[in-house]
Phi, psi and omega in degrees: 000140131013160121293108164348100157281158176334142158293174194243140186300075149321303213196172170258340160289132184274357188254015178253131217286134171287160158270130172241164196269185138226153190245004185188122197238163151199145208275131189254315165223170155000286199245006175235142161222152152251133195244118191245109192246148179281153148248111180038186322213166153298316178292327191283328193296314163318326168286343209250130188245124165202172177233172194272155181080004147332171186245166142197162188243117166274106182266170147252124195296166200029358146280300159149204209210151175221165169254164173217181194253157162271123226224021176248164161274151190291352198267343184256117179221065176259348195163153167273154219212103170240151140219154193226162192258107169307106185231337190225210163321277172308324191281319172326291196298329181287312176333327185248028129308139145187187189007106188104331181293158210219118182244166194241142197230137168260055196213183331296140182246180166077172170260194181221187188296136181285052166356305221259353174259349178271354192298141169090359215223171179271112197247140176230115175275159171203110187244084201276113167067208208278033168234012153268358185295340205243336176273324163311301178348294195271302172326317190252005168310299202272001158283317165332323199232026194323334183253357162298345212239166174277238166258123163258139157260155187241124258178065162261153178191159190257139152304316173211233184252310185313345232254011180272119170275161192065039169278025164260345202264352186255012149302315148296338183287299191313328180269319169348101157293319188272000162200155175277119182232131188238126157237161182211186176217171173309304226226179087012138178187128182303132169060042184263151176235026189268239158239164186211100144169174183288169204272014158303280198272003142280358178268339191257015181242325196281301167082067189262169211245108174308350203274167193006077180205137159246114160264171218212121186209140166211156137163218176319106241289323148321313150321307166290328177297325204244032164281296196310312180299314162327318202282321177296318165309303180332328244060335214293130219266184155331290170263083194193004137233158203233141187203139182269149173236177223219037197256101181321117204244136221254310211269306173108024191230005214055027167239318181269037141078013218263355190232022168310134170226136179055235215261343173265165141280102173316352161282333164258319204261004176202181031288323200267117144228163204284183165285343191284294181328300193260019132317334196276002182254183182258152210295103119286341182271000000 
């Protein structure tokens, strides 16, 4: 893994938030929207340095603030890219933003995906519902850089059709000469023409080959249990997957303690770790 990089000079308070506009939302599913946000100027946008699978706490003034991952690549800097899952307080108000409405953003936090150690190696993303968001990140990072990297394979799947977030985008993935994309759902669905079953066992019919290969998977916390068993049949060793967590985080620096598992913080020492890594913490997730 990475070294934590520098945050990017927001501010000399670190909890004090920049504004950013959005300029643009689009409703990805039912319970999900994406929010595509600016910060002040073309220059400041050029200037704002993250990596991929970094964080940032999105606010609503006089309500509060979550975190999401920046889910556009460092390599696209026309706007910052969230999408949130309607689940609480904050995620509600923000469903009702939009175009022009102006939030307050904290970032980057957190470390990101170890890019520069996957180079060269086979990469199998694998993403369930709204645990493609942080896996896009990385994913259109190395089609950016398309040649640093081996065969990526693609693994998304769904509850149904409705419920995929970045269905505009995958039809393109799907025609991509340079990677391979399997999508699938739970159940049977009129006019779905794709795989059907869950994405454990379709990953183990994908049969992808452990040798120079990292996979890189989020999404429900069932889903990664019986993904890590697949991946374990596959051969793929520990530290050979890598998976970002999803643990509610208040302060984003390490001081309040509210996103601790043992001895890490999940705002500074993760999000993205490998599983060899969080084997060494305690059953906390």
């Amino acid at each position: 893994m990475t070294e934590n990089p520098q945050r990017s000079p927001l501010a000399a308070n670190p909890y004090l938030p920049e504004i950013g506009t959005i300029v643009e939302t689009i409703q990805e599913t039912h319970n999900i929207k994406t929010f595509r946000v600016v910060l002040g100027s073309e220059e400041r946008m050029q200037d704002f340095h993250y990596e991929p699978g970094q964080v940032g706490q999105l606010s609503v003034f006089g309500i509060g603030e979550a975190t999401f991952v920046i889910n556009s690549p460092p390599t696209r800097k026309e706007y910052l890219q969230f999408s949130v899952m309607r689940a609480g307080e904050v995620t509600t108000k923000l469903h009702g933003l939009s175009k022009g409405d102006r939030v307050g953003v904290r970032a980057p936090l957190g470390n990101h995906f170890p890019y520069e150690s996957m180079k060269g190696k086979d990469i199998v993303f694998i993403g369930g519902g709204i645990g493609m968001a942080p896996l896009r990140t990385l994913l259109l990072f190395m089609l950016d850089n398309r040649a640093d990297y081996g065969k990526i394979r693609v693994l998304y799947g769904a509850r149904s059709p409705q419920d995929m977030a970045f269905s505009y985008e995958l039809p393109e993935w799907l025609e991509r000469k340079d990677m391979e994309t399997v999508l699938t759902i739970d159940r049977e669905a009129e006019g779905w023409e794709h795989r059907v079953g869950l994405i454990p066992n379709v990953l183990l019919e994908m049969a992808p080959k452990p040798r120079k290969a990292v996979a890189v998977t989020c999404g429900p916390p069932i889903m990664i249990k019986f993904t890590l068993q697949a991946l374990k049949k596959l051969g793929f060793k520990d530290n050979q997957i890598v998976t970002t967590l999803e643990k509610r985080m208040k302060c984003g620096v390490g001081i309040c303690g509210r996103c601790n598992i043992g001895t890490k913080y999940v705002c500074v020492d993760g999000p993205v770790f490998t599983n060899e890594q969080l084997l060494e913490l305690p059953n906390e997730l």
